[in-house]
Structures are given as C-alpha cells and as structure tokens.
N, C-alpha and C positions, 0 to 999 in steps of 0.2 A: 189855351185861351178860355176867357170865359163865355159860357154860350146857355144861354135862359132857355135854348128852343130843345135843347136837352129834357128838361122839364115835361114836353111835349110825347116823347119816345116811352114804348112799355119796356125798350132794354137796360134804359135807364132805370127805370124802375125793379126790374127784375133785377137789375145789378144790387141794387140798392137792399131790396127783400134779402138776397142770398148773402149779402156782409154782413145784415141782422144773424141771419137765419146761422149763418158758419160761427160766430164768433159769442153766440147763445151756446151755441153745441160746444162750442172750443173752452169757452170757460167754466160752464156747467162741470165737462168731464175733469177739468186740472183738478179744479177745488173739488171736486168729490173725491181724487185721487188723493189729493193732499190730506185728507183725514190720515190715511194710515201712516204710521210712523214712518219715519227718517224720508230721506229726497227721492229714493231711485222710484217710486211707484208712481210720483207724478209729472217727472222727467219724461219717463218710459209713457205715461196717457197721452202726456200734451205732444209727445211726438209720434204715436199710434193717432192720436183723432186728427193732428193737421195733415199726416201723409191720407188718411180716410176722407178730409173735405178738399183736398188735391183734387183725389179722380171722384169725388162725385160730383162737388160745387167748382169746377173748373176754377176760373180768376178770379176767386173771392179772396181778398188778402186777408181779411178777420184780424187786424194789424194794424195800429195809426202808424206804428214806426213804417209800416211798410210802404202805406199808400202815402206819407210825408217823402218819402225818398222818391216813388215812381213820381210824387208833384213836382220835386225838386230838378226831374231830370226830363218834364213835361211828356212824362209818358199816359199823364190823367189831365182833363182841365180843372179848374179850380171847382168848379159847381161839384162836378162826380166827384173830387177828392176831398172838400168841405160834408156833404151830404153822404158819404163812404165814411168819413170818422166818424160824422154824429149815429149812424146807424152800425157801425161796431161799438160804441160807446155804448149805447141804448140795450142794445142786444148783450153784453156785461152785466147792464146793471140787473136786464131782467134776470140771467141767469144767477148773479149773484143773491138779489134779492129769494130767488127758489131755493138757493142750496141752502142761504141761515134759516129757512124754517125747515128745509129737509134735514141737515145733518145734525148732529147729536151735539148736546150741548158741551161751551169749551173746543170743542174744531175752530181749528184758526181759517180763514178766508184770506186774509191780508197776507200780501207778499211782505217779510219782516227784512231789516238790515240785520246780519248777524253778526254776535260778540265779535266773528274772528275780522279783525280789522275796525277802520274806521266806515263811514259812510264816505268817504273819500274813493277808500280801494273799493266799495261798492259800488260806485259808480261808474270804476275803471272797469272790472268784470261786467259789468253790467250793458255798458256800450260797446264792447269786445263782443259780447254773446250777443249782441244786436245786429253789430256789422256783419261779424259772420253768415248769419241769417238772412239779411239783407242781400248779401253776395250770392248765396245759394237761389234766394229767390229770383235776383233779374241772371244768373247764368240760366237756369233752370227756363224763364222765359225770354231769354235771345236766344235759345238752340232747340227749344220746344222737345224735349227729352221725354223720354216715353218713361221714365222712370222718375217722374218730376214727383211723386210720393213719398218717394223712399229720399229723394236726396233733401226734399225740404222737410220731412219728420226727422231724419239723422241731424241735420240743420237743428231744429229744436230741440231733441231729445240732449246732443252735446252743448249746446249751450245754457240749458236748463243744469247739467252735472256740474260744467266748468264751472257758472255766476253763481248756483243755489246757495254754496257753503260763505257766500259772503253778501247776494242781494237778493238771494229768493229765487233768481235767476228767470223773471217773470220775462224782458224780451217783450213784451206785448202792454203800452200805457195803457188800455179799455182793459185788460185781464187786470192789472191794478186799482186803475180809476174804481170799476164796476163795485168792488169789494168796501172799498174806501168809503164811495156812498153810502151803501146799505148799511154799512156798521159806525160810520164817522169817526174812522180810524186814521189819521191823513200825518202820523208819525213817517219821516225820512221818504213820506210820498215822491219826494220830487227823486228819488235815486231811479224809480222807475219810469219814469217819464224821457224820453230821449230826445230831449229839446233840441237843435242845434245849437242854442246861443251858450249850454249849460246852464248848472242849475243856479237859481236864485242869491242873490247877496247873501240872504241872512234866513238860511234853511235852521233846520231845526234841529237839535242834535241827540243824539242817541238813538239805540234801536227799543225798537217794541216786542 
C-alpha cells in the first residue's frame, strides 16, 4: 500500500541512500570493466561487485527489474519501490556521467544489441537473463541463505555470458538508462528495459 508516513522514517531514507549508494558502485565497476576487450571481464565485475554489495549493503536491489517484481508481488509499497527506481536511476546516471570523463576516449558506455541476431532475439536473451536473476534473488530472500553473495553474483555473472553475445546482457534498466543519458545514445534502448507490457510499437531498428 501506499503510505506518505514512510516519508517520515530514517530507514526509509537510509534504504533509499543505499539503492543510490549500491547501484553508483554497481555501474561505476561494469562500465569501467567494460573498457577491456571482449565480455568475460565485465560479466565476471558485474558479478564480483553485486555478490560484494550483497553482504555489505544487505537489501539494496541496485535493480528496477528487481524492485518492479518485489512491487508486483507486494513485497515493497508503491512510495519505497517508485522512490528505490528513481534513486537507482540517479545513482546510474551519476556513475555514468564519472566514467565518460574518466575513461579513455572511444570506450563504449552503452549496452549495444549485437550483429548476432535481430533486436528480437535480444530481447528474448535479454528477459531470460532477467528472470533468472530475479528467481535467484526472491529464492535467496524466502530462505535467507548465508551464501546470498555467491548465488546472486553467479546470478549475474551467468546471465551477463548467456545475453552479452546478443543484448549486452545489461539485466539491470538504470545500468542502461544511466549511460543513455549521459551520452544520448537511446539506439534499441528499449531491449534493455524489462517492461512487462513489452517493448514499444514502433522501436527503432538496428544495433549501435
């Protein structure tokens, strides 16, 4: 439900600091990964730094796909899970915003659709490697697993391998969004976004 007197609460708040705070960290490390050639080195970050803000930032999802799903299954109310996107979002763009003036120029930022296939089967891999992810996350919190690190970084690192060779394998709309801003690169944007309704009538076509 929705509750304004949330608003009122520091854990609210502190919830809200640590989605910025994890999802600053989370995207910072991919796209700095992502400089180096081919997928495995930012596969392997993005699934070292979400199993690392696991056990330091406990329930911070760093995630719209994620925290869109605990909405949908009322395990957040609408204030925390509207005020949790816009603060992973934010937390993107600033990290994005850092990395195009830190990395060398020509590093790509933007999660790309790639040659192999259409933007079609990018979107199939691409919500595949979501759900999975998804699944890991609410098993990991219905059983409260002392190794909730490891299964939610494997979580990402594997579906960063599987989606990369056809959508980037981004898994995360604010790790897209963030890059999109900063550079106003918004080519086959919507493959990364994990809408329920699916994407748009009249998306755009080709890869970048």
């Amino acid at each position: 439900p929705l509750s304004p007197q949330e608003l009122r609460s520091g854990r609210f708040w502190r919830g809200m600091l640590a989605e910025l705070v994890a999802t600053l960290i989370f995207v910072w490390v991919v796209l700095g990964a992502s400089a180096a050639p081919g997928p495995l080195a930012a596969a392997l970050a993005a699934g070292l730094v979400a199993g690392g803000l696991v056990c330091s930032l406990g329930g911070a999802q760093a995630n719209p796909a994620l925290t869109l799903a605990l909405l949908c299954t009322r395990k957040l109310s609408a204030l925390r899970g509207a005020a949790g996107v816009l603060a992973q979002c934010t937390g993107a763009t600033l990290a994005s915003a850092a990395a195009r003036a830190a990395l060398p120029d020509g590093a790509s930022l933007v999660t790309r659709v790639s040659a192999v296939g259409t933007a079609g089967t990018a979107l199939a891999w691409e919500t595949f490697a979501t759900f999975q992810l998804a699944l890991a996350a609410f098993a990991v919190a219905e059983h409260a697993a002392p190794q909730a690190g490891l299964a939610l970084g494997s979580a990402v690192t594997a579906g960063a391998l599987a989606a990369g060779p056809f959508s980037g394998g981004s898994m995360n709309p604010a790790r897209s969004l963030g890059p999109a801003i900063v550079t106003g690169v918004w080519n086959d944007h919507w493959v990364s976004q994990e809408h329920p309704w699916g994407p748009p009538e009249s998306p755009r076509k080709g890869g970048s």
